[in-house]
ROTOR-223070 format. One line per 4 residues: number of its first residue (from 1); for each residue x, y, z of C-alpha. Coordinates in steps of 0.02 Angstrom, whole numbers. Layout:
% residues N
NUM> X Y Z; ...;
END
This chain:
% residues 437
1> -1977 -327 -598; -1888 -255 -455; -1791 -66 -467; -1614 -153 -475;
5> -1667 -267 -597; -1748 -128 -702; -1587 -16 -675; -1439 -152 -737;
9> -1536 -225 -897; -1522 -70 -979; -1411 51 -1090; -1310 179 -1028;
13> -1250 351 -1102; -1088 354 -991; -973 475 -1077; -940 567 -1237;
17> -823 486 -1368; -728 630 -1367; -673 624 -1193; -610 445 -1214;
21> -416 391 -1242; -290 296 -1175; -296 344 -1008; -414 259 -905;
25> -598 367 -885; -698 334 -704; -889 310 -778; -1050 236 -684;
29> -1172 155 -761; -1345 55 -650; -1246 88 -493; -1080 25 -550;
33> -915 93 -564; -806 62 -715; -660 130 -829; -679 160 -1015;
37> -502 161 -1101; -441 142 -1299; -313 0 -1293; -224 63 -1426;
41> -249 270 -1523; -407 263 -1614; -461 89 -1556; -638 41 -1512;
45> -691 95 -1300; -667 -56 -1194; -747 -54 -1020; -672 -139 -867;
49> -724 -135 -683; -651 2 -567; -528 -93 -475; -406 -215 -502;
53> -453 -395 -400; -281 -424 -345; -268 -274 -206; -427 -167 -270;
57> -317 -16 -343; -443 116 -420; -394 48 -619; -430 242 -652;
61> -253 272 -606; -183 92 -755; -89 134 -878; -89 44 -1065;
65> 59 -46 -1114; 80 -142 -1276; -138 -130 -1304; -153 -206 -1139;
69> -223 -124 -975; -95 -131 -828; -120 -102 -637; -5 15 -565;
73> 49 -83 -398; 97 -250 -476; 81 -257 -668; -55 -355 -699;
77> -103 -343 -871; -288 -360 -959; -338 -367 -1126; -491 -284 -1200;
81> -604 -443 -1157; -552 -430 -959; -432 -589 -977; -306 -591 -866;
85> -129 -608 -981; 15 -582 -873; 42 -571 -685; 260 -529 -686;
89> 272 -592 -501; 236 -763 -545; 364 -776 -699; 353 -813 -886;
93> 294 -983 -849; 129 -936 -733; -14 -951 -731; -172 -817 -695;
97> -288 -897 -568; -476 -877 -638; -545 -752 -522; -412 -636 -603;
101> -518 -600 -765; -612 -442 -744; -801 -450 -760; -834 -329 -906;
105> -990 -273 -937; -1097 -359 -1075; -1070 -217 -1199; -997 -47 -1259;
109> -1031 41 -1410; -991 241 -1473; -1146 288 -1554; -1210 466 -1595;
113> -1038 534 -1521; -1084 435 -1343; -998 297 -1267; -1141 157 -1225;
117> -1136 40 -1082; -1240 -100 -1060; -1195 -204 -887; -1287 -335 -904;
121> -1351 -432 -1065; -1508 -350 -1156; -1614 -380 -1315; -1618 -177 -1345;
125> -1502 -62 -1463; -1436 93 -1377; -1555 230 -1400; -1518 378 -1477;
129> -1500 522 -1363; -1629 652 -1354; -1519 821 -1316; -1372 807 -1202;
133> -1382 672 -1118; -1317 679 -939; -1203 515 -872; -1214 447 -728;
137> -1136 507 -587; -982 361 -532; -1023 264 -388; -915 209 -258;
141> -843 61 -251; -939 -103 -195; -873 -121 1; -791 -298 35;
145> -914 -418 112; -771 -459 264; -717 -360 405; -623 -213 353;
149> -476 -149 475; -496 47 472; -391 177 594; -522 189 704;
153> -539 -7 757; -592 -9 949; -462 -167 967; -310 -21 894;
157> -328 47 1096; -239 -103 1167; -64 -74 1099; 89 44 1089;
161> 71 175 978; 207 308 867; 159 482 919; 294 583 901;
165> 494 573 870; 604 601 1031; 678 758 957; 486 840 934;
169> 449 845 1133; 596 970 1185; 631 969 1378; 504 1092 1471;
173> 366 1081 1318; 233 997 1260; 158 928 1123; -44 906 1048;
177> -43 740 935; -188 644 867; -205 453 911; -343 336 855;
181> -467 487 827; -436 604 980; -322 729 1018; -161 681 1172;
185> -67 836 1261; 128 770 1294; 241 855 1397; 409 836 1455;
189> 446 852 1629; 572 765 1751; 461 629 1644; 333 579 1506;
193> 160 653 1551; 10 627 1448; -199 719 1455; -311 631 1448;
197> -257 512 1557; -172 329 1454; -129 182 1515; 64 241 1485;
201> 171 351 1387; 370 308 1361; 501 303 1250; 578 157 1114;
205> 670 155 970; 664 351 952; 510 399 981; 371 420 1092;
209> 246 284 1127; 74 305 1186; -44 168 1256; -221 205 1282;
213> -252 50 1356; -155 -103 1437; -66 -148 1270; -73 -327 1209;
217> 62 -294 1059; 260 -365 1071; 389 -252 1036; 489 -245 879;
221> 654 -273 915; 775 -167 820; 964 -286 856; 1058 -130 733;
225> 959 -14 886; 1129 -60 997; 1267 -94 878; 1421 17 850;
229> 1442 -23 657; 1259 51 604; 1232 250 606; 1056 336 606;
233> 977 438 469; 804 500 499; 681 539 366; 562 676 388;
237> 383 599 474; 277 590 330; 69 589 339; -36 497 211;
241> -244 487 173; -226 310 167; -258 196 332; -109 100 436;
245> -175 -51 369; -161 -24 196; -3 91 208; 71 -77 297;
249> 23 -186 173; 102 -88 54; 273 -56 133; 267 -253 181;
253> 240 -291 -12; 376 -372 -137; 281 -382 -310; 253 -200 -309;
257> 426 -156 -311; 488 -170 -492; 339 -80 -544; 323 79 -403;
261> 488 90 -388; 594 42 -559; 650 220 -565; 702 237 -402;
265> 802 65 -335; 686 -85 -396; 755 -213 -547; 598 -165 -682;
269> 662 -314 -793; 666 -440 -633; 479 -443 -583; 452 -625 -558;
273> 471 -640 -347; 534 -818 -286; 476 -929 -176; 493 -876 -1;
277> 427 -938 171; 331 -839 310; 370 -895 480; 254 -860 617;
281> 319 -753 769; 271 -698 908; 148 -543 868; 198 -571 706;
285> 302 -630 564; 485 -636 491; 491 -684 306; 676 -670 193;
289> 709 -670 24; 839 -645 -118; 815 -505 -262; 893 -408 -392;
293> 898 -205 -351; 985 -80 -424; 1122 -8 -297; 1117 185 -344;
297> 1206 236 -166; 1329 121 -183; 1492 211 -199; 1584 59 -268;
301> 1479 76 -414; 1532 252 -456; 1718 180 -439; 1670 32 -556;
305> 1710 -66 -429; 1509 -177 -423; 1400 -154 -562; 1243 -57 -531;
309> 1121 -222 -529; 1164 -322 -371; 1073 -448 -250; 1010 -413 -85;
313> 950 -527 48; 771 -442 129; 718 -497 264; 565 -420 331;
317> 485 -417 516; 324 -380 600; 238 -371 742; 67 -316 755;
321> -22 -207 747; 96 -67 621; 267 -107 671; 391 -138 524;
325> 568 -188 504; 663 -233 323; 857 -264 336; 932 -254 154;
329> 1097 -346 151; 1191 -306 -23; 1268 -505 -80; 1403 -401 -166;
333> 1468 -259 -44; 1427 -321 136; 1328 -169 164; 1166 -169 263;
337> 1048 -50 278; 867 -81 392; 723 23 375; 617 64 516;
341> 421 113 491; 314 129 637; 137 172 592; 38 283 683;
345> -145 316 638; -221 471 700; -391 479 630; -511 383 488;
349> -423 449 321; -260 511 413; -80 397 441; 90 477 504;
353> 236 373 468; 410 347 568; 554 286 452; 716 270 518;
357> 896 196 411; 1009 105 518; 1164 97 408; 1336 1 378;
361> 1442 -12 258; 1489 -184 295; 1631 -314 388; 1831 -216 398;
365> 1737 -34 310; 1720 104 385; 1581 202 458; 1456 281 318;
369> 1513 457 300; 1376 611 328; 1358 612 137; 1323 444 128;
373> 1171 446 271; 1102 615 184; 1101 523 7; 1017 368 64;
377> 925 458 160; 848 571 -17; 839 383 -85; 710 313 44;
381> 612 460 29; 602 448 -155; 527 267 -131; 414 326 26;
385> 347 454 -97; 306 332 -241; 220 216 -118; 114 365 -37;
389> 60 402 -193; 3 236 -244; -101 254 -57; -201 376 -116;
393> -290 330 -237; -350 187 -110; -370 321 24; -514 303 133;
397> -518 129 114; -478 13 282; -381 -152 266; -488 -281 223;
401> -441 -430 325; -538 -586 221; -473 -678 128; -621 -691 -2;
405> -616 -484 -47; -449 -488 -140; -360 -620 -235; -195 -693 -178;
409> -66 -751 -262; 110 -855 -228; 210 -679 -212; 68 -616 -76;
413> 103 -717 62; 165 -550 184; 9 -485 137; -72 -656 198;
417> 11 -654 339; -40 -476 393; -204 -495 371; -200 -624 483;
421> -97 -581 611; -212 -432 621; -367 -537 630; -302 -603 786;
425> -252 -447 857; -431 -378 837; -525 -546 880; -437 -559 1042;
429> -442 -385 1068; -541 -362 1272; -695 -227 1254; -634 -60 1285;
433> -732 53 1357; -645 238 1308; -613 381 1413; -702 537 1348;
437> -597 644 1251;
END
């Protein structure tokens, strides 16, 4: 018998009793990770794996609702046998594919005031401990067999990158930035100037763009960029652990909303997400959709004027490799506001993000006021916030780009989409030999 063989037949002191409640407990037992949780106050351990199949979110950071465990980004709920009960996105009427059961482990018990795991079926009781028993240190996660899209991809050289706003590089200065792993020096001259030497350096969409090689990316196109009826609110750049991949899928993402953000803006009680097409761009995508949000910056609702739950039309655009555009068009006011997030990834386990409003208050209204910029602005980085913090508990991790690693359902097909439209992007990527830094 073989060492792994020996090492995932047995029974494993993982944790003491004590320690175990109804928040979810990271454990490892023969080179696994899992999560012990009580399903209900005083209710026997259940074990589950460490991360959910859908988007392979840590579990550690589920919640319990109603004696069922439920992922974070998109509700998915499991009972205490690893059945897969409710997924919201696909309505009342769905159905769970298989491969969205958990794999529990063959057994748990609580004896002698331990918490017993045994991963894989055996003929033996659980011993009793002799002393205290140490647990096993929790592994990391198992890596996806496919290729995994991290920040330091050799194919990320041939594009445009985010490396600064306009407003950072003053006239006369300069400017040290990090850009796929290596530090740039910008200045600002009678032009754009850039050490070590790039391919090109300009200006878009405000901010500055670096290139360290011939790029092979198409522009976003911003139409609000050029018309009179939108004004500009900038939020502050943010920087996140998590990769440009991941941070894209997430911003790209529909399901998640109801469930990150049903404090913030999101309809919590209208999770189901309806059928929507994704049409293939140049570079890219363009997918739109209807949904139910909950206009909080709408002054017409403090006037009575629209009730707080409305419909919006989102349509969302992309363009390889982390260039986002969502235009929200309210079905009761007219207003439109489009969110601009350029993603620029600076090293392994570090992301800055762009986002820029683009604002109107819709056909014969007026311009929105300063007030109203500043408090959508404080809106959009209440939501940024909630999704950076989902991010991190995935930090570290790259994209993973097959389609075999994580399950996909109807209400994923963005997420589809990116992954390939990035698969492309790095498959026809040219070698690139880099300049030393």
């Amino acid at each position: 018998m073989g060492t792994s063989a020996r090492t995932m037949t047995g029974w494993y002191p993982v944790a003491r009793a004590a320690e175990v409640g109804m928040e979810p407990l990271p454990v490892g037992a023969g080179g696994r990770a899992y999560v012990l949780v009580r399903l209900s106050p005083g209710a026997e351990v259940s074990a589950f794996p460490a991360r959910c199949p859908h988007r392979l979110v840590p579990l550690s950071a589920a919640t319990v609702v109603d004696g069922r465990l439920t992922c974070p980004y998109h509700g998915w709920q499991y009972d205490g046998e690893g059945r897969c009960l409710s997924i919201p996105s696909l309505g009342p009427d769905g159905t769970a594919p298989p491969r969205a059961d958990l794999p529990v482990p063959w057994a748990v018990e609580e004896r002698h005031g331990w918490v017993w795991l045994a991963p894989e079926r055996t003929a033996v009781a659980p011993p009793r401990p002799a002393g205290d028993t140490g647990a096993e240190l929790v592994p990391p996660p198992p890596a996806p067999d496919g290729p995994v899209l991290g920040n330091l991809d050799p194919a990320l050289e041939t594009a445009w990158h985010p490396v600064a706003l306009s407003g950072e590089l003053r006239p006369g200065g300069w400017l040290q930035v990090r850009l796929l792993g290596r530090t740039w020096t910008l200045r600002r001259t009678d032009r754009l100037e850039v050490d070590p030497p790039a391919y090109g350096v300009r200006e878009r969409l405000g901010v500055v763009w670096l290139a360290p090689a011939e790029p092979r990316d198409v522009p976003l196109e911003v139409p609000e960029d050029r018309d009179r009826r939108f004004v500009t609110g900038w939020l502050p750049p943010q920087r996140s652990a998590g990769t440009a991949g991941v941070l894209a899928d997430v911003l790209l993402d529909v399901a998640h909303m109801p469930f990150l953000h049903g404090g913030s803006t999101s309809a919590a009680d209208h999770p189901e997400v309806a059928a929507h097409d994704v049409a293939p761009e140049p570079g890219g995508f363009r997918s739109a959709h209807e949904q139910w949000f909950d206009a909080v910056t709408d002054p017409g609702v403090a006037t009575g004027e629209r009730p707080l739950r409305q419909r919006r039309r989102a349509t969302s655009v992309y363009r390889a490799p982390f260039q986002l555009l969502m235009r929200l068009e309210s079905l009761d006011s007219g207003a439109v506001t489009t969110v601009q997030h350029l993603l620029q990834p600076e090293d392994a386990d570090s992301t800055r993000i762009y986002t820029r409003l683009l604002l109107s208050s819709g056909p014969g209204n007026p311009l929105p006021a300063p007030a109203d910029v500043e408090r959508e602005v404080a809106s959009a980085q209440r939501v940024l916030a909630e999704d950076l913090a989902l991010v991190a508990h995935v930090a570290g991790q790259g994209l993973p780009l097959a389609g075999r690693d994580e399950l996909h359902v109807r209400a994923d097909r963005m997420g589809v989409a990116l992954r390939r439209a990035l698969c492309d992007f790095v498959l026809s990527a040219p070698r690139v030999t880099r300049r030393a830094a």
